[in-house]
C-alpha positions in Angstrom: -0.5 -9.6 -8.9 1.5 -7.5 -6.7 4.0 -4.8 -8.1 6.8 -3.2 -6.6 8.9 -0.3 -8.2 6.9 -1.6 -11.7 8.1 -5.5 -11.0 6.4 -8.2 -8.9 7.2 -8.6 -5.9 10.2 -11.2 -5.8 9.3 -12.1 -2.1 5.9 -13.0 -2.8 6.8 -15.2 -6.1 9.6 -16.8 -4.9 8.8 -20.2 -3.1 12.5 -20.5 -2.1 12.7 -17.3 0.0 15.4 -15.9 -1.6 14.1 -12.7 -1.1 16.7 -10.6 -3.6 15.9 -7.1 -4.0 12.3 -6.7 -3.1 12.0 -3.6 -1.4 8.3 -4.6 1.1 8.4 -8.1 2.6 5.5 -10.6 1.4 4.0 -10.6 4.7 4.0 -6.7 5.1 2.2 -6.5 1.2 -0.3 -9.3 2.2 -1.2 -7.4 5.2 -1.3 -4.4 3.8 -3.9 -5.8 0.8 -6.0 -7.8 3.6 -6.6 -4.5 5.5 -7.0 -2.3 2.2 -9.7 -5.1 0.6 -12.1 -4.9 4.0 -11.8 -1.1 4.1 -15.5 0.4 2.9 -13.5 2.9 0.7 -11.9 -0.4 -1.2 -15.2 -1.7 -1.5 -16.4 1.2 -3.0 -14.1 1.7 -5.7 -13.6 -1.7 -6.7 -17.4 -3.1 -6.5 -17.9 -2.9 -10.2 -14.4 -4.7 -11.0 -13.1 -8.3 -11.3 -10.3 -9.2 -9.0 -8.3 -10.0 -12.1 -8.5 -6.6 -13.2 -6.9 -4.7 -10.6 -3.4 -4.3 -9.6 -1.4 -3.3 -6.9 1.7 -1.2 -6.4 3.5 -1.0 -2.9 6.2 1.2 -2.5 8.4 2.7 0.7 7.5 6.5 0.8 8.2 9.7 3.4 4.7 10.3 4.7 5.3 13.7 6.0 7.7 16.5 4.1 11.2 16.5 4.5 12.5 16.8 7.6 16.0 18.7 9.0 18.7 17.3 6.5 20.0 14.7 8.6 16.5 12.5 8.1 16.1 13.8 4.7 16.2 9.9 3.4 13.9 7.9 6.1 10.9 6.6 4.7 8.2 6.8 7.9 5.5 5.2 5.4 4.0 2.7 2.8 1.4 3.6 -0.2 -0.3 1.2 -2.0 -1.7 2.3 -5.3 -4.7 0.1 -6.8 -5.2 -0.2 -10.4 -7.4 -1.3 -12.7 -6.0 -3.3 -15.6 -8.3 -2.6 -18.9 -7.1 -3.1 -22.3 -3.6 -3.5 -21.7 -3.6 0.2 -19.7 -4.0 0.9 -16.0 -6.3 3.1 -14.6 -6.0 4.2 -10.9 -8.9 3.7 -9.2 -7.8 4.6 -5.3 -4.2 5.2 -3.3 -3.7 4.4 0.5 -1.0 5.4 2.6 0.0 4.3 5.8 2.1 6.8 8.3 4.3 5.2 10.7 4.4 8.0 12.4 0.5 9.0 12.8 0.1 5.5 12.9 -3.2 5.7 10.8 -4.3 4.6 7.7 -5.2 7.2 5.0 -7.2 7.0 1.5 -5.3 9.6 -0.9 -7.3 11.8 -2.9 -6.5 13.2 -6.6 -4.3 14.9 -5.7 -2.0 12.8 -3.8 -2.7 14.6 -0.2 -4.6 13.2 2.7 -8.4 13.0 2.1 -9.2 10.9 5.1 -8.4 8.2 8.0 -10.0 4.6 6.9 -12.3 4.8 9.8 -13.1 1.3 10.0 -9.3 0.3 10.9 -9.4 -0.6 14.3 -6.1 -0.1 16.6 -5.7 -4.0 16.5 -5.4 -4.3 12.6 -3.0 -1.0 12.8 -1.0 -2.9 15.3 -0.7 -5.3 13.3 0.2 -3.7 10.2 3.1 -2.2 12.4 4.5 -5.3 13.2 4.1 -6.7 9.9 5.5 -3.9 8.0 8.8 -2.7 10.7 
């Protein structure tokens, strides 16, 4: 299941392609969860979990703090918050951003700030998340 802003995603539950208000594309979330799944930290967090259990929430963000005034609303990034669904309550488990403008991949830690680069995302797959995603 794929949230967005709290809802699914309407473009990737909607065989007729009316895409409505969905704010990330279905093939920019697929791509997104594709990389995020084969990353070690993924692996890591999720290894004791059934794919049934966990959740995802994909949301447009600004990756870097505000800028002059005149970019003050430009979203440069994506983050992708993984869940775990128990007893009716969700528990985070792990939160990924992606910077447009770094063009890397990033696990979030506790805090919400950069802990580290997935190191095992290649150029290639951030290429392709690019042209997936803008």
């Amino acid at each position: 299941m794929v949230l967005v802003e709290g809802k699914k995603d309407r473009a990737i539950d909607n065989p007729q392609k009316q895409h409505g208000t969905s704010t990330v594309t279905a093939p920019c979330v697929k791509c997104l969860l594709q990389v995020i799944q084969t990353s070690k930290s993924y692996k890591q967090n999720t290894a004791s979990i059934s794919s049934q259990n966990i959740s995802y929430t994909v949301n447009w963000i600004r990756s870097v703090p505000a800028e002059s005034a005149g970019k003050s609303n430009m979203t440069d990034g994506l983050r992708i918050d993984v869940r775990k669904n128990e007893d009716g309550e969700e528990h985070n488990l792990c939160s990924y951003v992606y910077n447009d403008q770094s063009g890397a991949l990033y696990q979030l830690n506790n805090e919400g700030k950069y802990q580290q680069a997935i190191s095992d995302i290649t150029p290639d797959i951030l290429k392709k998340i690019r042209n997936s995603c803008y």
